[in-house]
N, C-alpha and C positions, 0 to 999 in steps of 0.2 A: 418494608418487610415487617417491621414491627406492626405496625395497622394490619396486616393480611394475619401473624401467628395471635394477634391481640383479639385475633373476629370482630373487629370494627366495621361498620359498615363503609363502604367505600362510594358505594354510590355508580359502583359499574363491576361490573365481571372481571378480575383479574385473567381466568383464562381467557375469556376473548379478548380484550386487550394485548395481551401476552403475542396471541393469533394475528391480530392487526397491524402489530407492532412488527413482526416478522416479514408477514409479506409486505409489509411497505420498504422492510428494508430488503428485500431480496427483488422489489420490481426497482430498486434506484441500487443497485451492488455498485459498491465504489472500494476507494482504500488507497492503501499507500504504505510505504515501507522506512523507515529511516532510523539512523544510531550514527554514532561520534565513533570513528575507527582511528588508530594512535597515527600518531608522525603529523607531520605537517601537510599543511593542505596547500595546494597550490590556489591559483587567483579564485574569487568566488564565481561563479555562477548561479545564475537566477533563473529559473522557468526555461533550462535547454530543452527543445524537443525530444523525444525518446519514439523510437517505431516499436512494435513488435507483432513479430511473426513466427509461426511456427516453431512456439515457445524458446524464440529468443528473443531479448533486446537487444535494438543496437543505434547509433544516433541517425538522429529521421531525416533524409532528403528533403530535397523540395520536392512539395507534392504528394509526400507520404500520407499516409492520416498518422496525426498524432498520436498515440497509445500512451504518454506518461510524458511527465517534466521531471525531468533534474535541476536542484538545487543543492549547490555544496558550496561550503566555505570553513575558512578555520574557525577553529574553538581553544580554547583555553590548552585545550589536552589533546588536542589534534583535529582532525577534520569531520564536519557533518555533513554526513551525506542525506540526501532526502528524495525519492520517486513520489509523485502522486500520480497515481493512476487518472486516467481520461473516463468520467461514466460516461460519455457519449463510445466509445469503442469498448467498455470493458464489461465483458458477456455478466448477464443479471442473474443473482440466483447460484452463483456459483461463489465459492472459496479462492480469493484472491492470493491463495498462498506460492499456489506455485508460479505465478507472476511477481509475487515479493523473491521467492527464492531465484526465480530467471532474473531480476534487478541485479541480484547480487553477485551472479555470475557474470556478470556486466561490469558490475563495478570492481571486480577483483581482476579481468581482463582489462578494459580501457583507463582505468585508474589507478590499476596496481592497491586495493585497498588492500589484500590483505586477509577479508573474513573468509575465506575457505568455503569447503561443498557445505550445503545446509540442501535442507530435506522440509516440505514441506509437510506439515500435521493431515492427517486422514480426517475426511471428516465425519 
């Protein structure tokens, strides 16, 4: 930021860089969601399957396609939950938010976390 308000030469176009930098990250759209919510966590889990369909999650059969892993375990001050989404199933180009927000209606159903309706940002 300073080299770009300084007018230094940089040696490439900030806006097309800016351009490239975008669509590469909207042909690989990925993401994931996670926070420490109070109370105790029960046993840890590592990389559980997550399905999701018709903007629910829920945990994945056999046979399912994977859409997301769960990992949770305690922390200091209570439990970390964590989804990371699958970029082989998670649509490109789009805002992953209201798949964070379905995670969390997930986790306050099958986990009892706790965090309430949440609304995902417009984009």
């Amino acid at each position: 930021m300073d080299a770009l308000v300084g007018d230094l030469d940089l040696g490439y176009d900030p806006a097309e860089f800016e351009a490239d930098l975008v669509a590469a990250a909207d042909a690989h759209r990925f993401g994931g969601t996670w926070r420490v919510v109070s109370g105790a966590a029960e046993e840890s889990r590592l990389d559980v399957p997550l399905a999701f369909a018709d903007g629910t999650w829920r945990w994945a059969l056999d046979g399912d396609p994977v859409a997301g892993t769960l990992t949770t375990g305690p922390v200091g001050n209570g439990a970390f939950l964590r989804c990371i989404f699958n970029v082989d199933v998670t649509p490109k180009g789009r805002s992953v938010g209201t798949r964070a927000v379905a995670f969390w209606d997930f986790a306050d159903r099958e986990l009892g976390t706790g965090v309430g309706r949440l609304i995902a940002a417009k984009p």
